[in-house]
C-alpha positions in Angstrom: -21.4 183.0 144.5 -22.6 186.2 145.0 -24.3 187.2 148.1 -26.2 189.8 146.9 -27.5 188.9 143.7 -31.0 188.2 145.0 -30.8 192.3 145.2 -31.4 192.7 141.7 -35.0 191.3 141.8 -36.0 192.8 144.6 -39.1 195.1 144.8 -38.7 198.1 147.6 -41.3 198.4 149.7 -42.6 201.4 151.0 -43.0 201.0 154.8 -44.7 204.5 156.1 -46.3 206.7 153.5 -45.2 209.6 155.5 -44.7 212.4 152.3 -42.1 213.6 154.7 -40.6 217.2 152.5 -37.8 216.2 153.4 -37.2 213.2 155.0 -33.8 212.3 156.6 -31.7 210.9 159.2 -33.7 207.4 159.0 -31.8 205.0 161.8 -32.8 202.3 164.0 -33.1 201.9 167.6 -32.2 198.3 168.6 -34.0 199.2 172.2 -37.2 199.9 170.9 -37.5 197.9 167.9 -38.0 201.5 165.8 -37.4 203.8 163.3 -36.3 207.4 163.9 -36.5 209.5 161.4 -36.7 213.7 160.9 -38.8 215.8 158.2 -36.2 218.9 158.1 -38.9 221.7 156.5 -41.7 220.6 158.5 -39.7 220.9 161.7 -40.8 216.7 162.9 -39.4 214.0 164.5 -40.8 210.5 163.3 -41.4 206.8 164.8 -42.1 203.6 163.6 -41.9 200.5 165.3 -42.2 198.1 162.4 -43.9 195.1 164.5 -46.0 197.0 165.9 -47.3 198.9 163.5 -47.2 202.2 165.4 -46.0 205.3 163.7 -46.1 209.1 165.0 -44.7 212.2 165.0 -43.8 215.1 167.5 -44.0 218.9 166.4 -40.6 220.1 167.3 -39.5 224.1 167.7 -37.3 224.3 164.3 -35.8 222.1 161.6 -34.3 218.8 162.8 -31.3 218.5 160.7 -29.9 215.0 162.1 -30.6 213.0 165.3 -28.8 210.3 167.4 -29.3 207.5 170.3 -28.0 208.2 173.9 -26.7 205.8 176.5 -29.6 207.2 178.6 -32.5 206.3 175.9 -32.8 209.9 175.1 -32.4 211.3 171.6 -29.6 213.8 171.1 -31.0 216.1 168.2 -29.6 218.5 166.1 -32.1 221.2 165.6 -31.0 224.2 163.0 -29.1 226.1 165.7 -28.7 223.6 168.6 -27.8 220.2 169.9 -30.5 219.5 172.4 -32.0 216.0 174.4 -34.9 214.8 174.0 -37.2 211.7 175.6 -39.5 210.0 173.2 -40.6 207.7 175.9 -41.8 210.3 177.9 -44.4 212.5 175.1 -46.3 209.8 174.8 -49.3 211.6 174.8 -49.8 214.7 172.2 -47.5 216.2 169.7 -44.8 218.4 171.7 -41.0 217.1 172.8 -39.6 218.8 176.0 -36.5 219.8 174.7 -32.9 220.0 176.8 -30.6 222.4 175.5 -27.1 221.0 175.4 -25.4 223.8 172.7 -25.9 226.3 170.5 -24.3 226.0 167.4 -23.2 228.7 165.0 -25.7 231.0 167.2 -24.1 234.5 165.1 -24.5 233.5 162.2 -28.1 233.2 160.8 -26.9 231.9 157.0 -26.2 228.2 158.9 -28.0 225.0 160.7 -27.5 221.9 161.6 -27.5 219.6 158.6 -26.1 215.9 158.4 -24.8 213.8 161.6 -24.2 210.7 163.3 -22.2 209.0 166.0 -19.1 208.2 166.2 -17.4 204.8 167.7 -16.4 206.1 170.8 -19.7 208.3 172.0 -19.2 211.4 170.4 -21.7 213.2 167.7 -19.9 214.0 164.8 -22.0 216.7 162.5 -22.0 219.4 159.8 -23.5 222.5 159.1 -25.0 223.9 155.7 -24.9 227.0 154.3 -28.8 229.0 153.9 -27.4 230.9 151.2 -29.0 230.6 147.5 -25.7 230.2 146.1 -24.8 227.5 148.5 -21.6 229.4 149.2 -19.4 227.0 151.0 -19.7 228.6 154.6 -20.8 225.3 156.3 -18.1 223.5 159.0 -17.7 219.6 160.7 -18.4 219.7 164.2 -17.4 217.4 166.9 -19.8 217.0 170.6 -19.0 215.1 173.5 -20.1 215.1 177.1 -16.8 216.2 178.2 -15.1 218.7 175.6 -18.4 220.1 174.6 -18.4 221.3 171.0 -14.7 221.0 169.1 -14.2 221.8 165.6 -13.1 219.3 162.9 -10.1 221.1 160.8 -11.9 219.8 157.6 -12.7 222.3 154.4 -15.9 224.3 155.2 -18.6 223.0 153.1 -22.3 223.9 151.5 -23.7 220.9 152.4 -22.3 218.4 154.5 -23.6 214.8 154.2 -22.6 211.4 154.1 -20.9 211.4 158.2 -20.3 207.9 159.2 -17.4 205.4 160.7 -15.7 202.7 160.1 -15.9 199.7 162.5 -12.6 200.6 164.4 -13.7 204.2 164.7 -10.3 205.5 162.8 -11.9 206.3 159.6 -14.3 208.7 159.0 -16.7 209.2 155.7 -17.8 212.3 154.5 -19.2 214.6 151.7 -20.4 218.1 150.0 -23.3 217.3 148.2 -22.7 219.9 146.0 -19.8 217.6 144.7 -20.2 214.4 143.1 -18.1 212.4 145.6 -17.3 210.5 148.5 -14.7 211.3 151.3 -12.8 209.9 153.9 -10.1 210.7 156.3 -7.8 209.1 159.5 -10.2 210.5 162.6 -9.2 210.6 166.4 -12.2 210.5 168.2 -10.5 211.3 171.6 -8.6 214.6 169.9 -11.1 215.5 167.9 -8.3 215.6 165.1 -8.8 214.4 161.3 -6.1 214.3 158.7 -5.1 212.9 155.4 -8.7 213.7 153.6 -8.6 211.8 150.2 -11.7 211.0 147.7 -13.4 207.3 148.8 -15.7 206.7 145.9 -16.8 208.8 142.5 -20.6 209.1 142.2 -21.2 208.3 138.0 -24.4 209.1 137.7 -25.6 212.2 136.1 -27.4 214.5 137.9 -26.7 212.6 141.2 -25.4 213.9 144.8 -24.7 211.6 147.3 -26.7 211.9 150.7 -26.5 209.9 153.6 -24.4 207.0 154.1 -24.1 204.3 156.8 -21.2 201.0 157.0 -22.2 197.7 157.2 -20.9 194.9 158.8 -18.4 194.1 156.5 -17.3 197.2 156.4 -18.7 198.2 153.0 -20.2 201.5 153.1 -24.2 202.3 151.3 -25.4 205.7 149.9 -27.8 207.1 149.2 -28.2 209.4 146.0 -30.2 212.2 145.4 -31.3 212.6 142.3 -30.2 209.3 141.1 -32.8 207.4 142.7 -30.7 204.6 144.2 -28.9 203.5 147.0 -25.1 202.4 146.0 -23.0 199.9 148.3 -19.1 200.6 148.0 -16.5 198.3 148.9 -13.9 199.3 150.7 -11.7 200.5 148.1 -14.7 202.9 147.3 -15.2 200.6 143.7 -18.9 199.9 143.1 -20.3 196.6 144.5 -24.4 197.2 144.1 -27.0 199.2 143.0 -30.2 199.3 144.5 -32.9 201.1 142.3 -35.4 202.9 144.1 -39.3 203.7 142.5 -38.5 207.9 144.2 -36.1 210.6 143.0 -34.8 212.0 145.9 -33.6 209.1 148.7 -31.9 211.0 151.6 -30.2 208.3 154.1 -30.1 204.8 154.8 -30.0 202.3 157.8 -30.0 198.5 158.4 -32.4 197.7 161.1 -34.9 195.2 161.9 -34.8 192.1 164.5 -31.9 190.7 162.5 -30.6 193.3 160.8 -31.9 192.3 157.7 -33.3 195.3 156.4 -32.5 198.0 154.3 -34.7 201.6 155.0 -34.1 204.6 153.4 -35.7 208.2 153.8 -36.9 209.9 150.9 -37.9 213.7 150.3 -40.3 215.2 148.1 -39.1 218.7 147.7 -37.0 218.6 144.7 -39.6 216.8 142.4 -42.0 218.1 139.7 -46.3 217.6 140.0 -45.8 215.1 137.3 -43.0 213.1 139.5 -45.0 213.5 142.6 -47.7 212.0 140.4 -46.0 209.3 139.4 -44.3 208.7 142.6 -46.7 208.8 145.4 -44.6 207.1 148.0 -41.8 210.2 147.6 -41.3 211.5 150.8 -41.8 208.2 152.8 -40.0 205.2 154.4 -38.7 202.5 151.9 -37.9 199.5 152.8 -35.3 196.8 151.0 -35.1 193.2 152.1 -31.2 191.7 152.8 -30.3 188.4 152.0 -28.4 188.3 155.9 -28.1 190.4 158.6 -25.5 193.1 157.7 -26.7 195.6 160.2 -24.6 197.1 162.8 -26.4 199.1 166.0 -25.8 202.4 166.3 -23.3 203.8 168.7 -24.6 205.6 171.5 -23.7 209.2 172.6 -21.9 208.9 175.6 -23.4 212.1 177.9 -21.1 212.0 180.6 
């Protein structure tokens, strides 16, 4: 039987009308029972703690391209031209962050920031930078930072926009993309070297018009996109041939996470740059927080940073 053919009847709910511009970088924080999630033009960090019901946001001092959990509880975030810390836990009152710098990041050259990131297995942020420039000239690079070796550079082909960084279970494999080309990636990864090699293509995306955004791997190791443009979320086996579609009611989703008490939910940023007046019209939850039930838990927490 298949497992996920419940998937096919099932209506996406939208969890926090946020109208985020661009929303991105949804994941979920087993510790708190929330979401985290960024708004890259409007320069915010957002929460929502499903059970409770509590959403809000904190005014940060540039665009937040990409974010990740810490072994501390603080955020590592990736603003446009840095890799700073952050405690939510302490702001709870008001709209500012204190901010810790940790690394500038492409400081000389003002045609870059900070797009796409997550962690790796073994403690490490793993990120990319995209290039500012209108004809998305391919100027962009991977990044590698850890507590100990600070920032390393991943000798991967410089991209325009680099999306789609996640892991395998084991850590060995790593998933990535330029969105300006309709496909998937993946290559061997040494998280301790910071080396990557043998890059081949994971997974074609067939839809016209579509480029694929963030991506996450489940628990069985399957790995889920989402597709800009397309309006869907795709899970790929492992051999990168499609296993489901999941049809969303917005244009533009941007990432994807499996949170929740069990793990038994699918959310997925959306954006609403990109769209016409009539699609906005038509869409009114673009830009918000969409949620997709899972017929078991196929979650996996996200690694930590490890800061020292």
């Amino acid at each position: 039987m298949n497992a996920y053919v419940d998937l096919d009847r099932v209506v996406p709910s939208l969890v926090v009308d946020s109208r985020c511009a661009l929303g991105e970088s949804v994941l979920w924080c087993e510790r708190r029972a929330a979401l985290f999630w960024t708004d890259i033009d409007a320069s915010h960090l957002w929460t929502h703690r499903p059970y409770g019901r509590v959403t809000r946001h904190w005014v940060l001092p540039d665009r937040l391209g990409s974010l990740a959990l810490c072994q501390t509880g603080q955020l590592l975030l990736g603003l446009a031209k840095g890799l700073y810390l952050a405690d939510p836990d302490a702001a709870q009152e008001g709209t500012t962050l204190p901010l810790e710098k940790l690394a500038d990041v492409e400081a000389d050259n003002a045609e870059t920031r900070i797009n796409d990131g997550r962690s790796d297995r073994n403690g490490n942020f793993v990120f990319g930078t995209k290039s500012e420039r209108s004809d998305n000239a391919p100027i962009g690079a991977f990044y590698q930072y850890s507590g100990p070796h600070g920032l390393r550079r991943l000798d991967l082909p410089a991209a325009a926009i680099p999306n789609s960084i996640c892991f395998s279970a084991d850590g060995r494999r790593m998933y990535y993309c330029d969105s300006v080309e309709p496909r998937i990636l993946y290559c061997n990864y040494d998280a301790r070297s910071a080396e990557v090699s043998d890059s081949r293509v994971f997974a074609e995306v067939d839809a016209a018009g579509a480029s694929p955004d963030g991506s996450i791997i489940d628990a069985d190791g399957y790995l889920w996109n989402a597709q800009w443009g397309a309006g869907r979320v795709v899970r790929y086996r492992g051999d990168g041939s499609v296993d489901r579609i999941v049809p969303l009611p917005v244009k533009n989703p941007s990432c994807c996470s499996i949170g929740g008490a069990a793990y038994d939910r699918l959310y997925i940023s959306s954006a609403r740059i990109d769209n016409s007046a009539e699609e906005l019209a038509r869409t009114t939850g673009a830009g918000g927080i969409w949620q997709v039930p899972l017929p078991r838990a196929l979650g996996l927490p996200e690694s930590r940073i490890e800061l020292a």
